[in-house]
Every structure is written in C-alpha cells, then in structure tokens.
C-alpha positions in Angstrom: 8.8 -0.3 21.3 11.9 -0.6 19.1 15.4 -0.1 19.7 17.6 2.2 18.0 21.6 2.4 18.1 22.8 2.1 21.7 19.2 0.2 22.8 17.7 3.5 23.3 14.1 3.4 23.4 11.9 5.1 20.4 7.4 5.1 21.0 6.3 4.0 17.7 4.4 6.9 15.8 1.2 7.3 17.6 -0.2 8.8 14.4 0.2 5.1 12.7 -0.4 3.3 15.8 -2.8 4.7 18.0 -6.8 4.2 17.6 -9.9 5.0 19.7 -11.4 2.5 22.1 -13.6 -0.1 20.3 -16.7 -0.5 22.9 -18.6 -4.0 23.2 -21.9 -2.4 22.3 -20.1 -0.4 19.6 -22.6 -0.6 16.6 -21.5 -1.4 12.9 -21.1 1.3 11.6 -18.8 2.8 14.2 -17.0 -1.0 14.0 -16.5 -0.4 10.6 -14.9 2.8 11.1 -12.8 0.8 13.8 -11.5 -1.4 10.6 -10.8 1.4 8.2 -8.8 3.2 10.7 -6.6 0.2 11.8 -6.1 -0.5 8.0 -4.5 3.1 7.2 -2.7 1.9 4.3 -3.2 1.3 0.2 -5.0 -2.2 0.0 -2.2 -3.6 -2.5 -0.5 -7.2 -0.4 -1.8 -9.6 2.1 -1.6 -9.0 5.3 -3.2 -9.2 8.7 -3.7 -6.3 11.0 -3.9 -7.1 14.7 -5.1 -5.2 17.6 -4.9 -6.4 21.4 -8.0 -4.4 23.3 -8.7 -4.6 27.2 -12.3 -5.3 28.3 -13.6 -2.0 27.7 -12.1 -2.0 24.1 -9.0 0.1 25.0 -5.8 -0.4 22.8 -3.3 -2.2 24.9 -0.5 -2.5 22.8 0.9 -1.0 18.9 -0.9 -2.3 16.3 0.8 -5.2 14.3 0.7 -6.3 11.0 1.6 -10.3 9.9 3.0 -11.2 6.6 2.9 -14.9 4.7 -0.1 -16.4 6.3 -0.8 -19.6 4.5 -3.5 -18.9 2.0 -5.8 -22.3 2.7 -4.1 -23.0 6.8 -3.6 -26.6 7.9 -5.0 -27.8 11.5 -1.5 -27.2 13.4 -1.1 -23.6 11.7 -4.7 -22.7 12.7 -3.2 -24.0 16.6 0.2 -22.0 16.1 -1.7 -18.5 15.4 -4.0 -19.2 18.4 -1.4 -19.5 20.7 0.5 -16.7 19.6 -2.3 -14.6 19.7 -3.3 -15.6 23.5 0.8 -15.2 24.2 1.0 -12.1 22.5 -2.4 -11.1 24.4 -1.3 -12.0 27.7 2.1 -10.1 27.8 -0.1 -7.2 27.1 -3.3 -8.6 29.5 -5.9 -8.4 26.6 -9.1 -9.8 26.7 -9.9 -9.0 23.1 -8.3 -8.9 19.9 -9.8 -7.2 16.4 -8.4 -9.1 13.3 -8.5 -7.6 9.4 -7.2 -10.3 6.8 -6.6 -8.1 4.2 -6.3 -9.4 0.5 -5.4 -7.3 -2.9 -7.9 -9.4 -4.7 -11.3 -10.6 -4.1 -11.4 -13.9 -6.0 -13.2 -16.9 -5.0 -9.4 -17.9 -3.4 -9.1 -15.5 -1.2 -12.7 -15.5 0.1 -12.2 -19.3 0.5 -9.0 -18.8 2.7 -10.3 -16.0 4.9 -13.4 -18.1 5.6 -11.3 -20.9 6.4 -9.3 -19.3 8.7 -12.3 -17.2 10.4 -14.1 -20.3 11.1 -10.6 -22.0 12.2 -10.0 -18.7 14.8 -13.8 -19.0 16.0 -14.0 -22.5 16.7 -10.7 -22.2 18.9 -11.1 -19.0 20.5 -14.7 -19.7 21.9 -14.5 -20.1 25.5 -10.4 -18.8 26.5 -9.6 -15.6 28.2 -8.9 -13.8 24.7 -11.8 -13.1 22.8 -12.4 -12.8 19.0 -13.8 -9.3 19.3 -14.0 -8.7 15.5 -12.9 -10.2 12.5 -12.8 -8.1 8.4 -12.0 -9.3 5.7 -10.4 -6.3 3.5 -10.7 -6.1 0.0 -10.1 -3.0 -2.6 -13.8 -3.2 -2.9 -14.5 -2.9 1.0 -14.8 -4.7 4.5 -16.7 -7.5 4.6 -17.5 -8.4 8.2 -17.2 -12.2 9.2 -20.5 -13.6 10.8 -22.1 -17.3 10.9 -23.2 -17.2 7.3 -20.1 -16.1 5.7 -18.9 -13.1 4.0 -21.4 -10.1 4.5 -20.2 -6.3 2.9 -20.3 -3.9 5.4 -19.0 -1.0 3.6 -16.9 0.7 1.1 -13.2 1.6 2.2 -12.3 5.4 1.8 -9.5 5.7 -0.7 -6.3 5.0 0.6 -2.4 6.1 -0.7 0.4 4.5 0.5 2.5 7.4 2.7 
C-alpha cells in the first residue's frame, strides 16, 4: 500500500500488480505464462521480480521488483536475501515465492550470476516454511527456467513496451 499526502491510503494498480493463482501442479507452459505476466515490462535493466503465493498459489501480497543485486553474490548476501525473503513472506504468511532475475543481456556473465544465485537460493531454502516455488531467468531472448542442470529455454517472451 503506499501513502499519499496526509497518509491516506492508495491500492497499488491491480492492472500492474495483480496475477492469477499459480497452482503446484501447474504445468510449464501455464508456468511460463505465470513469468511473462509477472514481467509486464520492456526487458531493458536488471532486476528481480518477486511474488509471495499462499499454498494454493494465490497472490498474497503486490508484486515487487529489487534493483542492484550483486552480479556474482558473496555467502553473507546469499544469507541477507534469504532472510528478507522468509521476513517479507511471513508478514504476508506465504508459503511460496516465484523469483524472475531478469538481465538485459544474455552473456556468459549474466548466466554465471543467475546460476550462482539460483543454486545459492536452493541450497538455503530447502527444508524452511517458504518455498522456492519457481525460479526464471529473463533475457530479451526468453525465459529460461532454472532446474538441476542449469539454464534450460522454456520459451520466447511476447514483445514487450515500456508503458
């Protein structure tokens, strides 16, 4: 919610802010659909979209975006982003959250970092009450989906304008 002039509440945009319910038997394809929608925007700066689901893949909160993530992340900022996800998650009572690092290139750097973090976010959100539900890496050529053996394209993003 944000606050404008005398703290008087404004709902964010639902237009921008609001997206279906990503089951847990949802397939790819409808997943991938799931990532374009939560990216609604030109793929032209790095950032990372985040959205907070219940159990049944509701959307608990507004959609977020983070800026200046470090490229190649050190232990302790792999530990920092953890636990702001699982705070962030637990003021809204999430089990889930859905990640897109998105990246205006697609260089052998950026595929490096998004690895490194997506292997730093699995290994310490196995086991807690949040769960990685998904995790896209966004390029101008398309999603690639994050699994055990890397980077695997999933599909082609529609075109996009910035609004």
């Amino acid at each position: 919610m944000r606050v404008r002039g005398p703290e008087i509440p404004l709902d964010p945009d639902p237009e921008y802010l609001r997206l279906p319910a990503l089951a847990p038997d949802a397939d790819p394809d409808t997943a991938d659909s799931y990532a374009a929608e939560l990216c609604a925007e030109a793929c032209d700066r790095e950032v990372v979209h985040v959205v907070f689901l219940g159990e049944a893949g509701e959307q608990l909160s507004p959609a977020g975006r983070l800026h200046n993530a470090p490229r190649l992340p050190r232990a302790s900022e792999l530990d920092q982003f953890v636990d702001m996800l699982r705070h962030q998650g637990l003021r809204v009572r999430a089990r889930q959250v859905v990640l897109v690092w998105q990246t205006p290139d697609d260089d052998i750097t950026d595929r490096l970092g998004v690895e490194t973090w997506a292997l730093g976010l699995l290994d310490r959100m196995t086991g807690g009450p949040l769960a990685l539900r998904a995790l896209w890496h966004r390029t101008p050529e398309g999603y690639f989906a994050l699994v055990d053996s890397g980077l695997e394209f999933t599909t082609r993003p529609e075109p996009r304008t910035s609004r």
